[in-house]
N, C-alpha and C positions, 0 to 999 in steps of 0.2 A: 562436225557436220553443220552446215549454214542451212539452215529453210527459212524461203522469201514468200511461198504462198502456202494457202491452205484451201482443199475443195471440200466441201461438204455436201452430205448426204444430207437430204431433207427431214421425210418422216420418219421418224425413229430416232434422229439423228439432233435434229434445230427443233421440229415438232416432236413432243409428245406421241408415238404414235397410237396406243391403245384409245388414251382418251380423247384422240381426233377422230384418227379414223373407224370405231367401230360406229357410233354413230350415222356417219357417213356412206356403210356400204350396208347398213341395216336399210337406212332409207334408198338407196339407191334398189337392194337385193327386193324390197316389199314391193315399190313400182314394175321393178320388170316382173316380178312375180302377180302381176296384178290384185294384189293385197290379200295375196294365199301365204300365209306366215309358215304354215309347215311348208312349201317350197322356199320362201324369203329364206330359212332356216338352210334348208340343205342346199344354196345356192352358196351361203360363206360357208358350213359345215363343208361341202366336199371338198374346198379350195383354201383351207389352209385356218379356218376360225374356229376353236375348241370351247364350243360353249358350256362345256362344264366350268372350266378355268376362266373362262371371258378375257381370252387372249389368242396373239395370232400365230401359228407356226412358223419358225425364224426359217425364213428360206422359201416360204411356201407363196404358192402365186397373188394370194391377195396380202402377204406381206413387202411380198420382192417382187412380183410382175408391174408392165404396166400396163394403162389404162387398153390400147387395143387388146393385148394379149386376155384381158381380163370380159373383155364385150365377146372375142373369140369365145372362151372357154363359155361362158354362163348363154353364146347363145346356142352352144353346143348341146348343152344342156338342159337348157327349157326349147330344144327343136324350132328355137324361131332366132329371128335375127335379133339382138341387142344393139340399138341404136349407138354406133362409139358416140359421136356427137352429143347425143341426149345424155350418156353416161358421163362425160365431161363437164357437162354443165351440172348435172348433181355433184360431181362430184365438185368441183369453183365453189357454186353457191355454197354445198353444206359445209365444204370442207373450212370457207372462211366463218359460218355461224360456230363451229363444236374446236377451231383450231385451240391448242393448249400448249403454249410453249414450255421447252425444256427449263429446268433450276440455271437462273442465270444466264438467259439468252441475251439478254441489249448488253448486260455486261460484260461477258466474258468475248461476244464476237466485239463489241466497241475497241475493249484493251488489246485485240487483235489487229484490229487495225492502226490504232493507233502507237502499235510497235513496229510497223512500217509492211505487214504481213499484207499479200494481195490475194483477197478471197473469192469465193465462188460457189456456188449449189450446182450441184448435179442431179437430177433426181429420173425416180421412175413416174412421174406426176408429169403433167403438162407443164408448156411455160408458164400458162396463164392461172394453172395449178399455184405456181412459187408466188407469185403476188398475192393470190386469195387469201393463203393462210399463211404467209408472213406480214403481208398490208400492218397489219394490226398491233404488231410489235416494235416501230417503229427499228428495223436492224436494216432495210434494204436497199438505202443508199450505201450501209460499210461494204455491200457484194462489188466487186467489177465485173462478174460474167457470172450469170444465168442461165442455166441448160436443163431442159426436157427433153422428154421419152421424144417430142413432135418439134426439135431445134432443128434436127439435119445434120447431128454427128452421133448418129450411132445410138446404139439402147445399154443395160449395164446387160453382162459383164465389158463389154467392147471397152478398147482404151479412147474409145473417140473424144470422147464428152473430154476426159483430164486432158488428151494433147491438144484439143480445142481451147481449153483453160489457158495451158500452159504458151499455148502462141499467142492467145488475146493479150495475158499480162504479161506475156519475154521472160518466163520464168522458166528452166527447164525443169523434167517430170523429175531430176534427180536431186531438187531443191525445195519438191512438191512435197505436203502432206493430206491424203486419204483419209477420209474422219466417215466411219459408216456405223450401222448398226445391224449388218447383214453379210452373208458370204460373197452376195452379188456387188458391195460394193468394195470388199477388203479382193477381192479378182481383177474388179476393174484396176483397180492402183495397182496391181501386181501386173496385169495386162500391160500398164500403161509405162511400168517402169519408176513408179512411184519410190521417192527417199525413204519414203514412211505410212506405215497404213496401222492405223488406228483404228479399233472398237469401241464402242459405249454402249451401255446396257438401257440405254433408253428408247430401246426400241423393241425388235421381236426375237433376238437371238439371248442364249443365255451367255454368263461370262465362261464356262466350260469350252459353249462352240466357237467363241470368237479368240479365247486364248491360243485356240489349235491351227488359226489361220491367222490373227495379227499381230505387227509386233509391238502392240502391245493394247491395255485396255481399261478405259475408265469406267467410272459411275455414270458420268456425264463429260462433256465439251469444258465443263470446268476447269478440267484438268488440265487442258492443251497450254496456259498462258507460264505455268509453273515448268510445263518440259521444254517449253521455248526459253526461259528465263536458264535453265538447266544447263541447255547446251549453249548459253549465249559466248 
């Protein structure tokens, strides 16, 4: 099997996601709570944040939703509206202050590139999300195509995002590799007709739930440059 690209999933995936984004939706959950912490508290508590573990449920909507779905639900719940806009911009700002890149992000996506692979982010985050909290790790010239929840092809699981990928770089989805650290993004590669869909435990699923859905799964993004060397 030849693969010529690779898309990637963002948080979880390239970020760190615990020690990005709790931070991130602490501050976001205590403003729309107007600085009532037992609500700030049960605004991630009911959607997906286990704060005994101080970790996020793989799958659950403040792991795997995005940003409207996420102003929907919380304004559901605090009975008032949750500004998307205002939540967007917490989330840009904090998300670039608390961003923590994965073990070997410039290096492992650089050698990606430069084995001739044509890359990409997918994410449940904004566009303007992908810049915030990658900016800083100097990796986002090796991407050719950049997709958010708010691009205009679709949200995960949809195949939109990858056949968007896969028409920018002339690559087809059966040449493609699916790199996520959730069920919403090892679905989308499956949606999409993906060669290969890939896990990594850097994010909020365990290696159990992602063994049962991808074919196959790392520690980290690390791993990818050895299984391309594999099948060269």
């Amino acid at each position: 099997m030849t693969y010529k690209a690779i898309v990637f999933d963002k948080d979880g995936t390239l970020i760190d996601f615990n020690a990005t984004w709790l931070p991130v939706y602490q501050h976001a959950a205590l403003e729309f709570a107007k600085d009532d912490s037992k609500l700030a508290d049960a605004l991630l508590g009911e959607h997906g944040y286990d704060h005994a573990t101080r970790h996020f449920q793989g799958g659950s909507l403040l792991a795997a939703g995005n940003n409207h779905d996420i102003a929907k639900a919380w304004s559901e719940q605090l009975s008032e509206t949750v500004d998307s806009q205002r939540l967007n911009q917490i989330f840009q700002q904090q998300g670039a202050k608390s961003a923590a890149a994965v073990p070997g992000l410039k290096s492992t996506i650089s050698s990606l590139k430069q084995s001739g692979m044509k890359l990409g982010v997918a994410t449940s985050d904004s566009y303007a999300g992908i810049h915030n909290t990658l900016q800083g790790f100097q990796v986002l010239p090796f991407f050719d195509f950049l997709c958010g929840y708010d691009s205009g092809h679709g949200v995960k699981p949809e195949a939109g995002i990858v056949n968007a990928f896969c028409e920018a770089v002339s690559v087809p989805p059966d040449q493609t590799i699916v790199v996520g650290d959730n069920k919403h993004d090892i679905e989308m590669g499956r949606n999409a007709g993906a060669a290969l869909c890939i896990g990594v435990l850097t994010g909020t699923s365990t290696r159990e739930e992602l063994e049962a859905i991808a074919d196959q799964v790392f520690d980290n993004i690390g791993g990818l440059p050895g299984l391309l060397t594999n099948h060269g």
